[in-house]
C-alpha positions as CSV (number, residue, x, y, z in Angstrom):
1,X,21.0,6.3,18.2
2,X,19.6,4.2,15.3
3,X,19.2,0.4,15.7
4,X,17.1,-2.2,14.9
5,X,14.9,-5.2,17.1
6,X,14.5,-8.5,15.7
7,X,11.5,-10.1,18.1
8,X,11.4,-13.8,18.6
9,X,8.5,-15.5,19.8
10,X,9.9,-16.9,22.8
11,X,13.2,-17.1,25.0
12,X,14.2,-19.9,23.3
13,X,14.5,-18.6,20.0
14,X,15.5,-15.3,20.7
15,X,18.6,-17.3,22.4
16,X,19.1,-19.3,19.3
17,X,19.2,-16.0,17.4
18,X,21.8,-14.2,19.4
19,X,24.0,-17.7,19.3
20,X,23.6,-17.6,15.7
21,X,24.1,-13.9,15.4
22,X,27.4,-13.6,17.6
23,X,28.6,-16.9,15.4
24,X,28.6,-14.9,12.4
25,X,30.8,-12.0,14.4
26,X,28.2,-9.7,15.0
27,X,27.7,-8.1,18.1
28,X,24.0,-8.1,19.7
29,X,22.2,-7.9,22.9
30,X,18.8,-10.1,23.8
31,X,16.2,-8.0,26.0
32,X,12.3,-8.5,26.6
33,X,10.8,-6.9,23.9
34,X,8.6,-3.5,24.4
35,X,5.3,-4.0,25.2
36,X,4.0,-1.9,22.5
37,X,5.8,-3.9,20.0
38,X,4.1,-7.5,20.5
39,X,0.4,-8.6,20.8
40,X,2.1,-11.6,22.8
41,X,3.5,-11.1,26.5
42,X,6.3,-13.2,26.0
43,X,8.5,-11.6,23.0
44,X,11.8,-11.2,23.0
45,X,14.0,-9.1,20.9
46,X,17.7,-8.9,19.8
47,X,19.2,-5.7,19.3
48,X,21.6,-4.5,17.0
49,X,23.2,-1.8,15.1
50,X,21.8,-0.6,11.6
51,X,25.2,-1.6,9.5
52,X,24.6,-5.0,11.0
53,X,21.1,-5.9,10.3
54,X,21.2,-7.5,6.7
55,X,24.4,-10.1,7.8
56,X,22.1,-10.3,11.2
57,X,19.2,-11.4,9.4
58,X,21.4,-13.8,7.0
59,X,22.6,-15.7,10.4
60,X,19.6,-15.8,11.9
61,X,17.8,-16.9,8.2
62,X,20.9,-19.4,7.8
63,X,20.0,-21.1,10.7
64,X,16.1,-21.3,10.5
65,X,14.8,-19.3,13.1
66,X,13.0,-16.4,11.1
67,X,12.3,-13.3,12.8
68,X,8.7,-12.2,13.9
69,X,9.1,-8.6,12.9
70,X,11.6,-6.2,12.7
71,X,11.5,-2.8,13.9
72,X,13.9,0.1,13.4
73,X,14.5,2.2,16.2
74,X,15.4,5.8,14.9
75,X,14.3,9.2,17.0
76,X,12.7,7.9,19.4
77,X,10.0,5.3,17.8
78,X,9.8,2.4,16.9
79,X,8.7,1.3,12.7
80,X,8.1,-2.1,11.1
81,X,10.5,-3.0,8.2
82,X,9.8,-6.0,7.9
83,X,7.6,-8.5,8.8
């Protein structure tokens, strides 16, 4: 199934995203991110579903705490979208 990881650059924010992401409705999940997608050992990344990514992002923009990178997870890899 198709979804999409926003990686934070610590617990802390990756917490702060998911608060601000399930204020705005949105279901999400947080998760240490996959060690293939961060140069750093201690990413994080919040997880959710493709029709939810742009009103995602607008929560987590809204409440300062801009995304590292963004990958989309879609047959069994992971791709940058946005950085």
């Amino acid at each position: 199934m198709e979804h999409y990881l926003i990686l934070a650059r610590s617990v802390t924010y990756a917490q702060r995203m998911q608060r601000s992401i399930n204020r705005a409705g949105i279901r999400c999940q947080m998760f240490r991110a996959p060690r293939d997608l961060s140069d750093s050992g201690c990413a994080y990344a919040i997880k959710v579903e493709s029709v939810d990514l742009a009103n995602a992002l607008r929560a987590v923009y809204g409440a300062a705490l801009g995304p590292v990178q963004v990958f989309l997870y879609q047959n069994g890899t992971y791709r940058e979208v946005r950085g």
